[in-house]
C-alpha positions in Angstrom: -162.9 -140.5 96.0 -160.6 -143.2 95.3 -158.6 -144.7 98.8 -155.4 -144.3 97.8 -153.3 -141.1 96.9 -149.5 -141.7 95.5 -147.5 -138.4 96.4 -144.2 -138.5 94.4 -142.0 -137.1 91.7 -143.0 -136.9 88.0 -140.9 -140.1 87.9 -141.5 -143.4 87.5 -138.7 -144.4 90.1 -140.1 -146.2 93.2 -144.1 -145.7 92.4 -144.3 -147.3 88.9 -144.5 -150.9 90.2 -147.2 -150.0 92.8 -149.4 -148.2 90.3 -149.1 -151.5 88.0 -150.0 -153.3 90.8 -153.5 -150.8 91.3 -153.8 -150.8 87.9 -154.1 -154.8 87.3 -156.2 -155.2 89.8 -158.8 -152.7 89.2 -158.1 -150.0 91.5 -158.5 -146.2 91.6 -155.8 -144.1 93.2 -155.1 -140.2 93.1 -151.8 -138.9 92.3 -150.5 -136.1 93.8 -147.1 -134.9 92.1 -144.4 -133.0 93.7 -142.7 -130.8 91.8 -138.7 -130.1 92.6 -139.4 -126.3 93.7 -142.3 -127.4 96.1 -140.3 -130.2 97.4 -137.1 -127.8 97.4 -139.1 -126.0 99.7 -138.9 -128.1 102.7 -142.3 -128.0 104.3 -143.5 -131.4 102.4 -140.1 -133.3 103.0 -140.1 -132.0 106.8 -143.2 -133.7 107.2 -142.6 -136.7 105.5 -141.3 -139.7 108.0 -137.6 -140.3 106.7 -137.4 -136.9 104.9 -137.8 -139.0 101.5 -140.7 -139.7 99.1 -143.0 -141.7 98.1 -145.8 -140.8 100.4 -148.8 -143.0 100.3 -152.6 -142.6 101.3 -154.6 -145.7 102.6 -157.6 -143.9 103.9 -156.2 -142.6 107.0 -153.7 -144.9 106.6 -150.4 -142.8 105.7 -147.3 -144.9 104.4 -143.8 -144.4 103.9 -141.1 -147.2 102.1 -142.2 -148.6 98.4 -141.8 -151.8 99.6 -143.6 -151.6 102.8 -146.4 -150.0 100.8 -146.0 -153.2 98.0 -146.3 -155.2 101.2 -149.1 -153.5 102.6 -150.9 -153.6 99.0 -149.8 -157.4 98.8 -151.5 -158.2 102.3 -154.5 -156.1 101.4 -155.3 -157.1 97.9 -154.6 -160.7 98.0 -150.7 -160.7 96.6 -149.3 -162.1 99.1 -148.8 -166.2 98.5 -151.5 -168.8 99.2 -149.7 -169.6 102.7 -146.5 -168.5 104.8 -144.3 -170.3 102.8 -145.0 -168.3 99.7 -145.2 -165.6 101.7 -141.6 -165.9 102.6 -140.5 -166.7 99.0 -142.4 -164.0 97.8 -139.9 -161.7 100.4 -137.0 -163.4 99.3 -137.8 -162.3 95.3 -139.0 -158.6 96.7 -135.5 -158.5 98.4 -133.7 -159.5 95.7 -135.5 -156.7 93.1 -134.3 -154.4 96.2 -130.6 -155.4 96.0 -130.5 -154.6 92.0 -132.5 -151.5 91.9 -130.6 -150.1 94.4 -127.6 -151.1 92.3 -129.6 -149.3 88.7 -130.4 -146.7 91.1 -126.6 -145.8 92.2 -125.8 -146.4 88.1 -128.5 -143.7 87.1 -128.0 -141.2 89.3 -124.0 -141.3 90.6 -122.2 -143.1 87.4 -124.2 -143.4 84.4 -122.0 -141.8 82.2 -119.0 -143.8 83.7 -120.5 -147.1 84.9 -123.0 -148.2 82.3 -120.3 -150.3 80.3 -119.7 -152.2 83.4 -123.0 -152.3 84.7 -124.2 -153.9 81.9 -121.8 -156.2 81.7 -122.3 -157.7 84.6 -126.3 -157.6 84.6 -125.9 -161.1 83.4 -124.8 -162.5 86.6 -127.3 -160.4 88.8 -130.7 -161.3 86.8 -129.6 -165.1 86.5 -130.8 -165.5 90.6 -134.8 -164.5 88.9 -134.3 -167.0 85.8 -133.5 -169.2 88.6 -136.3 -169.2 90.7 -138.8 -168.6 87.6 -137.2 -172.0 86.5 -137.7 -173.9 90.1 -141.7 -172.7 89.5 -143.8 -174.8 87.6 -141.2 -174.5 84.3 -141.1 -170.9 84.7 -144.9 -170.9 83.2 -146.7 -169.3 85.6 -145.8 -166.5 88.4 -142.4 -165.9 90.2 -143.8 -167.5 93.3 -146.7 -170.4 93.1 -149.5 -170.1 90.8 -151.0 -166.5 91.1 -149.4 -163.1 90.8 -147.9 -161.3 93.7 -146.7 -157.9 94.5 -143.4 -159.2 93.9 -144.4 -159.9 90.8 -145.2 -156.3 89.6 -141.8 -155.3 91.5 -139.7 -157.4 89.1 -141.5 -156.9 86.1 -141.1 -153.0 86.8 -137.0 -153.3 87.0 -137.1 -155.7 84.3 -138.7 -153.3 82.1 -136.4 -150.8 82.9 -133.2 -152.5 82.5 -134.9 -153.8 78.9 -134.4 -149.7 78.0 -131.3 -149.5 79.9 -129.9 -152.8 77.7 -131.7 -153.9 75.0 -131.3 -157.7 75.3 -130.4 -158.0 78.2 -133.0 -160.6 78.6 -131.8 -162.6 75.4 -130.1 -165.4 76.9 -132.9 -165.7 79.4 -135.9 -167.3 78.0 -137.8 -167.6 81.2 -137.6 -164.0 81.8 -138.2 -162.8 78.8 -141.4 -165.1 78.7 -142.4 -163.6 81.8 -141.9 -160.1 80.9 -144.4 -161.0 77.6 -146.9 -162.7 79.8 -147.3 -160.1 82.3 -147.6 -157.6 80.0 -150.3 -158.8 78.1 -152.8 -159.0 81.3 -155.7 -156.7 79.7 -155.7 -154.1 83.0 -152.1 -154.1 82.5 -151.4 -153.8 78.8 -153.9 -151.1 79.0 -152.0 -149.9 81.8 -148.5 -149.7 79.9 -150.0 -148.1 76.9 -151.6 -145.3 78.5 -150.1 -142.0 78.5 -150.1 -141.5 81.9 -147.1 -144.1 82.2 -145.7 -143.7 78.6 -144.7 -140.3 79.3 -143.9 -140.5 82.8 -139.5 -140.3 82.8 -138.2 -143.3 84.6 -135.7 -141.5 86.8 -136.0 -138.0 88.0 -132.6 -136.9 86.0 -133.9 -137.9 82.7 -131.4 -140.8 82.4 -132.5 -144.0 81.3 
């Protein structure tokens, strides 16, 4: 039985990064999906430590946060930086992926309809901070942070996927992103990953708007 069980929405939303993440590197996990008339319900969300999914299984190990579960995944699998110092760059990116998905987040699901022009126009000026750092890293040739991947990794290239089908070009005028987002992609476990069904026809958001 595989060690870890995701318990979410049939959503992308806040899992999709972690199951690229298990899925690059090789591991198994269980999903169990909540539907919106069980989680209407109010046993599951009762139970669950902020009232909020996802829920994530470790063994005995239960978790609650996408990002402390990234974390936890980064410390356990290796993602984590080669020292303290890329450990604390690799929080500074994660961070960073926080601030603007909880800025797509607010778009998708309080002001598409009435936001999106703005939004996008000023996407510019919040993914220029990643071109940034991908730039102070080796040329922007390798990872986000030193020379192997980390969970934050997987975090960004989730939201810059999404924002990709949210605004196409919006990764035109940066060529170290868009480089990135190629490179990533094409790791075997995760292409494979990408194309599969499972992910293809998983919604982004809950609400269907993307």
């Amino acid at each position: 039985m595989p060690p870890y069980t995701i318990v979410y929405f049939p959503a992308q939303g806040r899992c999709e990064a972690m199951r690229m993440l298990l899925a690059d590197q090789g591991q198994s996990w269980k999903e169990e999906v909540v539907t919106k008339e069980t989680w209407m319900q109010g046993s599951l969300k009762a139970s669950c430590l902020y009232g909020q999914l996802p829920k994530f299984q470790d063994g005995d190990l239960t978790l609650y946060q996408s990002n402390a579960i990234l974390r936890h995944l980064g410390r356990s699998l290796g993602l984590y930086g080669k020292n303290q110092q890329e450990a604390a760059m690799v929080d500074v990116v994660n961070d960073g992926v926080e601030d603007l998905r909880c800025k797509y987040g607010t778009l998708i699901y309080t002001n598409y309809e009435a936001g999106k022009q703005d939004y996008v126009k000023e996407l510019p000026g919040r993914l220029k901070p990643f071109e940034t750092l991908l730039s102070q890293n080796q040329g922007g040739q390798a990872f986000i942070v030193g020379n192997q991947i980390s969970f934050a990794d997987y975090n960004l290239l989730d939201l810059l996927l999404n924002h990709q089908v949210l605004a196409p070009g919006c990764l035109d005028s940066f060529p170290l992103l868009s480089a990135y987002v190629a490179r990533l992609s094409a790791r075997p476990k995760l292409k494979a990953f990408l194309a599969s069904p499972e992910h293809v026809n998983r919604p982004i958001n809950g609400n269907g708007k993307q």
